[in-house]
N, C-alpha and C positions, 0 to 999 in steps of 0.2 A: 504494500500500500504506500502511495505519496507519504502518510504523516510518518511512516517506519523511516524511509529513506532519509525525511528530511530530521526526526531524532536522532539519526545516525552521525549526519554528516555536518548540517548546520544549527542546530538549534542552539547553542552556546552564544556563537556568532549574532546568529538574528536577534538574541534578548538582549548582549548588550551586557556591559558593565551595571553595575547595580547604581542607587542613586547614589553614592557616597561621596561622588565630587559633585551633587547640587543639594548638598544638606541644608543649606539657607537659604537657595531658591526655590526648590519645591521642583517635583516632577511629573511627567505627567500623566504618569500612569496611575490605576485607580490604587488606594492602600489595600482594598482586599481584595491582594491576591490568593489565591490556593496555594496551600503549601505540604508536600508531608517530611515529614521527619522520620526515616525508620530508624534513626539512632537520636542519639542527645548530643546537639547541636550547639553552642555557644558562638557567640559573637562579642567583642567590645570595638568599640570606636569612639574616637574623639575629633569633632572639629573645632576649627578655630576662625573667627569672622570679622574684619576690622573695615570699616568705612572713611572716610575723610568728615565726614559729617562728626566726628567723635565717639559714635557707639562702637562697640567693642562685642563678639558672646565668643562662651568658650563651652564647650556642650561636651558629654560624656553618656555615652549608652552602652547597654546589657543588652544583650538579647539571648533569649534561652528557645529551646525547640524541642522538642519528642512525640514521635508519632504523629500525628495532625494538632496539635496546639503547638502557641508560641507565645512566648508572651515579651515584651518589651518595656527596659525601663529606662528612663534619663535624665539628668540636672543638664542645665543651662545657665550658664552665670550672664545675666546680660548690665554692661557699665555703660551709662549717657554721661561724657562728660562735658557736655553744656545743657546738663539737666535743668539748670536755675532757666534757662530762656525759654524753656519748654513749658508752656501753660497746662499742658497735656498731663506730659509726668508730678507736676508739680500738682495740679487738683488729683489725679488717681491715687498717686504713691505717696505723695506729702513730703515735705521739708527734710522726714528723718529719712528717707530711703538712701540720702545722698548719691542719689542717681544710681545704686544698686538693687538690682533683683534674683532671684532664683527662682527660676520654674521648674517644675517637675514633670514628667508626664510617663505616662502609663498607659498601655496596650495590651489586651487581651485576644488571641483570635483564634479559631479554630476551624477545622474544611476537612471535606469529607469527599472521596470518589466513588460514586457507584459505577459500578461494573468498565471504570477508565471511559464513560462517556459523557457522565453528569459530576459538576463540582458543584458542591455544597457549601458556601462558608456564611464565619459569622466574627463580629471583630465589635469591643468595646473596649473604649478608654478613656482617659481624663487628662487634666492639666489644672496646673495649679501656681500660682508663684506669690499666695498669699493674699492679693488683692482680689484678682482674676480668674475665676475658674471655672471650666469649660469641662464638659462630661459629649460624649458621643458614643452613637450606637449604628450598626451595620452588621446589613445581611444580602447576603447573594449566591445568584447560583448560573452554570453556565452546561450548555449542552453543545458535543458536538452532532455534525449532521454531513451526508454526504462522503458516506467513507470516509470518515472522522478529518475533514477539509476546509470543513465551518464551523466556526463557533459562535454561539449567540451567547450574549450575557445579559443579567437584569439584577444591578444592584442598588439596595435603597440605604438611606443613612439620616439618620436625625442630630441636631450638634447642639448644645445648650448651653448658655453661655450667661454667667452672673457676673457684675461687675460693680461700679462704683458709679453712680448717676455724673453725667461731662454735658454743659450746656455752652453751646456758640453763636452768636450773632451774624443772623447771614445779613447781605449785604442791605438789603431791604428791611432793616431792624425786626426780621422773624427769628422768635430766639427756638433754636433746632436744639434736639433734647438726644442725647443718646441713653436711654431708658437702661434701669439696671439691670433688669430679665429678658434675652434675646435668644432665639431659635430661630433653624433653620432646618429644612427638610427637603433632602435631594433625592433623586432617581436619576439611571444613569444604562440606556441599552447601549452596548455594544456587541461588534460583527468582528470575528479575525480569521481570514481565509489565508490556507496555504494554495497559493495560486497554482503556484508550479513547486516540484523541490528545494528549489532557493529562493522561493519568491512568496511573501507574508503583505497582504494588505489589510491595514488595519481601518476601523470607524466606529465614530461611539458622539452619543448626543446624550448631553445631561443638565437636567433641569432643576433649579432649587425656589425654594420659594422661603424668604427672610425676613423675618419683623422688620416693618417699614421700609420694605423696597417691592419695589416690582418686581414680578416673575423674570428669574434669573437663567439666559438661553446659554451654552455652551456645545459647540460642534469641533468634531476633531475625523483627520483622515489622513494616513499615512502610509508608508511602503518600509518596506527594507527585503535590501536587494543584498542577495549572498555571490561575490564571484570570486568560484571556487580557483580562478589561474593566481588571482591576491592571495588568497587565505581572509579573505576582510570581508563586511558587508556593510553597503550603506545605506542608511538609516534617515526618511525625510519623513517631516509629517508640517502639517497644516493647523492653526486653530483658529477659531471665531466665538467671540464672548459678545453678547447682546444684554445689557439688564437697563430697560428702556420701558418709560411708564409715569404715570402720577405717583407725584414723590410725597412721602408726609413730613411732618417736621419729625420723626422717631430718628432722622436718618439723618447724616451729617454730611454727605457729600450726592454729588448731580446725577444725571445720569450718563451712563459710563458704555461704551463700544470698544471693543477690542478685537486687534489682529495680532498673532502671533506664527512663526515657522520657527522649528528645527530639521538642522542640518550637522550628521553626527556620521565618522566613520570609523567603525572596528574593525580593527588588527588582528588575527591573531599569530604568534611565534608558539609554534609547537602546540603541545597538547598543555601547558603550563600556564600560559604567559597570554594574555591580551588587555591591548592597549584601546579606548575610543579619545578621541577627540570631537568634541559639539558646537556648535556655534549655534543661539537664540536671539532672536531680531523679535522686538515686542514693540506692538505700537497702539496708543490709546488716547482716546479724545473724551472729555467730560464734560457735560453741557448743563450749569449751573439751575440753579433752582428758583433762583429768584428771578435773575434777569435776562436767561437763556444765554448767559455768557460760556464760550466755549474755549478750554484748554485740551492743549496734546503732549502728551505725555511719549517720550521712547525712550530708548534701553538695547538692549544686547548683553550677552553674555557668554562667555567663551568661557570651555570646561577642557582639560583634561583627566584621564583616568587610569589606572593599570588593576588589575588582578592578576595574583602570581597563585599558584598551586605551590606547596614544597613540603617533602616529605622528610619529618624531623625523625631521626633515629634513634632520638632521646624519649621521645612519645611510641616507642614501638615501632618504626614507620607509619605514624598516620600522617596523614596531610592536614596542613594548617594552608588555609587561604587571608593571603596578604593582600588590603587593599589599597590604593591612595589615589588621592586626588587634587586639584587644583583647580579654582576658575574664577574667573574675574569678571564684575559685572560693572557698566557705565550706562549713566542714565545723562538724556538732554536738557538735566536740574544739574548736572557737574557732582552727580553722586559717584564716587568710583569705590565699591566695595571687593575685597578678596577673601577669598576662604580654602583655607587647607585640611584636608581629611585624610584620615588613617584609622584601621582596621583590620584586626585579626581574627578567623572564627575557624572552627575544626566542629568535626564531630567525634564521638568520643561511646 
């Protein structure tokens, strides 16, 4: 069958480095993925993220796995150091935080395969840094079809979010409220055909719907192309964000259109060793609430990344997976932030 050949030959390749070189940009794949662990799996990694703007985080995760659960744990130190000019920090966190915080956050999730044609999952978690704290919940499932070549997906997720009441003066003296109790509730289909042996196109539309904003559209469609004469494959994809609509004052900023591409190419050297490199081009326009006034927002962001395999003969011979990254982000506000990652995880 197609999907034998292409677990054989590409599927390493076509997935790609893991997110670990955009742990502060965000990725854009869904978080629940299916996962199984037929052994106990660990993970640590730490990033590190500095701006010109003054902020600073230094973040540290666990991740643990066995069988079909996983569960995930992390701190995050985040330092503002022109906290005092920040009206923001200064009403949420107050005077004593001196521009310092810790968040925590926590992941629970677990999936299930019936008979290798149907995935089952289901993921909750929280976050926390004392002020702030946000609980979420998620559940999905995915069937394939057509001599196992297609795959459909349907995940939903709810996200709930306590905070500290933050009121601003729009420009037409409406004072806009960001309210202390906010939720949100997504759904999310997606399509992943293996077209040909080395050929995967991807598509997926997800909808959210959030205290005080209009119905929130997101569309995404992309390729990666495996050529076997490289050893490498590349990896394009497409996005469209829509969240356009009557605005209330719950809500602090306008409405917001966005277009985004990725362009990413993996490497790999042997059966060991693979390298991607990415390039993300973001572009967004926001059309004010009072006076239909309109900003554009852009950005880019270049990633590198590696995964090594390597077999320690101090562990028995098991293999430990080494990962690291790099990438740097510019925005057309003169924001230039970097972030460096690193990660070890084996099974065990």
């Amino acid at each position: 069958m197609i999907l034998a050949k292409f677990n054989l030959q590409i599927r390493r390749v076509l997935a790609g480095v893991s997110c670990v070189a955009l742990a502060f940009a965000g990725c854009s794949g869904s978080p629940l993925v299916a996962m199984t662990f037929p052994q106990v799996s660990v993970k640590q990694a730490v990033a590190s993220y500095h701006d010109n703007a003054g902020q600073s985080r230094n973040k540290a995760g666990l991740d643990f796995g066995a069988n079909n659960f996983s569960l995930s744990l992390a701190r995050e130190r985040i330092s503002d150091a022109n906290w005092r000019e920040n009206k923001y920090l200064q009403s949420v966190y107050g005077a004593g935080s001196e521009g310092v915080r810790l968040n925590d956050t926590w992941n629970l999730s677990a999936s299930n395969a019936l008979l290798k044609l149907t995935d089952i999952r289901t993921a909750v978690g929280g976050s926390t840094d004392g002020v702030i704290k946000s609980q979420n919940f998620g559940a999905g499932v995915s069937q394939w079809f057509i001599h196992e070549t297609l795959q459909a997906g349907l995940d939903v997720s709810r996200t709930e979010v306590q905070r500290p009441e933050y009121e601003i003066l729009d420009f037409d003296a409406t004072v806009l409220t960001a309210p202390p109790q906010v939720s949100s509730n997504g759904t999310t289909m997606s399509l992943r055909h293996l077209s040909t042996p080395t050929t995967m196109t991807l598509a997926s539309a997800s909808f959210n719907d959030g205290t005080g904003r209009p119905l929130a559209r997101f569309y995404h469609a992309g390729v990666r192309q495996y050529l076997p004469q490289f050893s490498g494959a590349l990896h394009a994809a497409i996005y469209r964000g829509v969240n356009q609509g009557s605005l209330s004052t719950k809500t602090l900023y306008g409405e917001v259109t966005s277009w985004s591409s990725d362009l990413a190419w993996v490497q790999e050297f042997g059966l060991a060793t693979q390298l991607r490199a990415g390039w993300r081009v973001h572009q967004e326009r926001e059309v004010g609430r009072a006076y239909g006034d309109e900003t554009q927002f852009g950005s880019d962001l270049f990633s590198l990344g590696v995964v090594h395999d390597a077999k320690v003969e101090a562990l028995s011979g098991r293999l430990l997976t080494l990962e690291a990254g790099f990438s740097r982000y510019l925005s057309n506000q003169d924001l230039m932030a970097t972030t460096a990652t690193f990660g070890v995880s084996g099974k065990f």
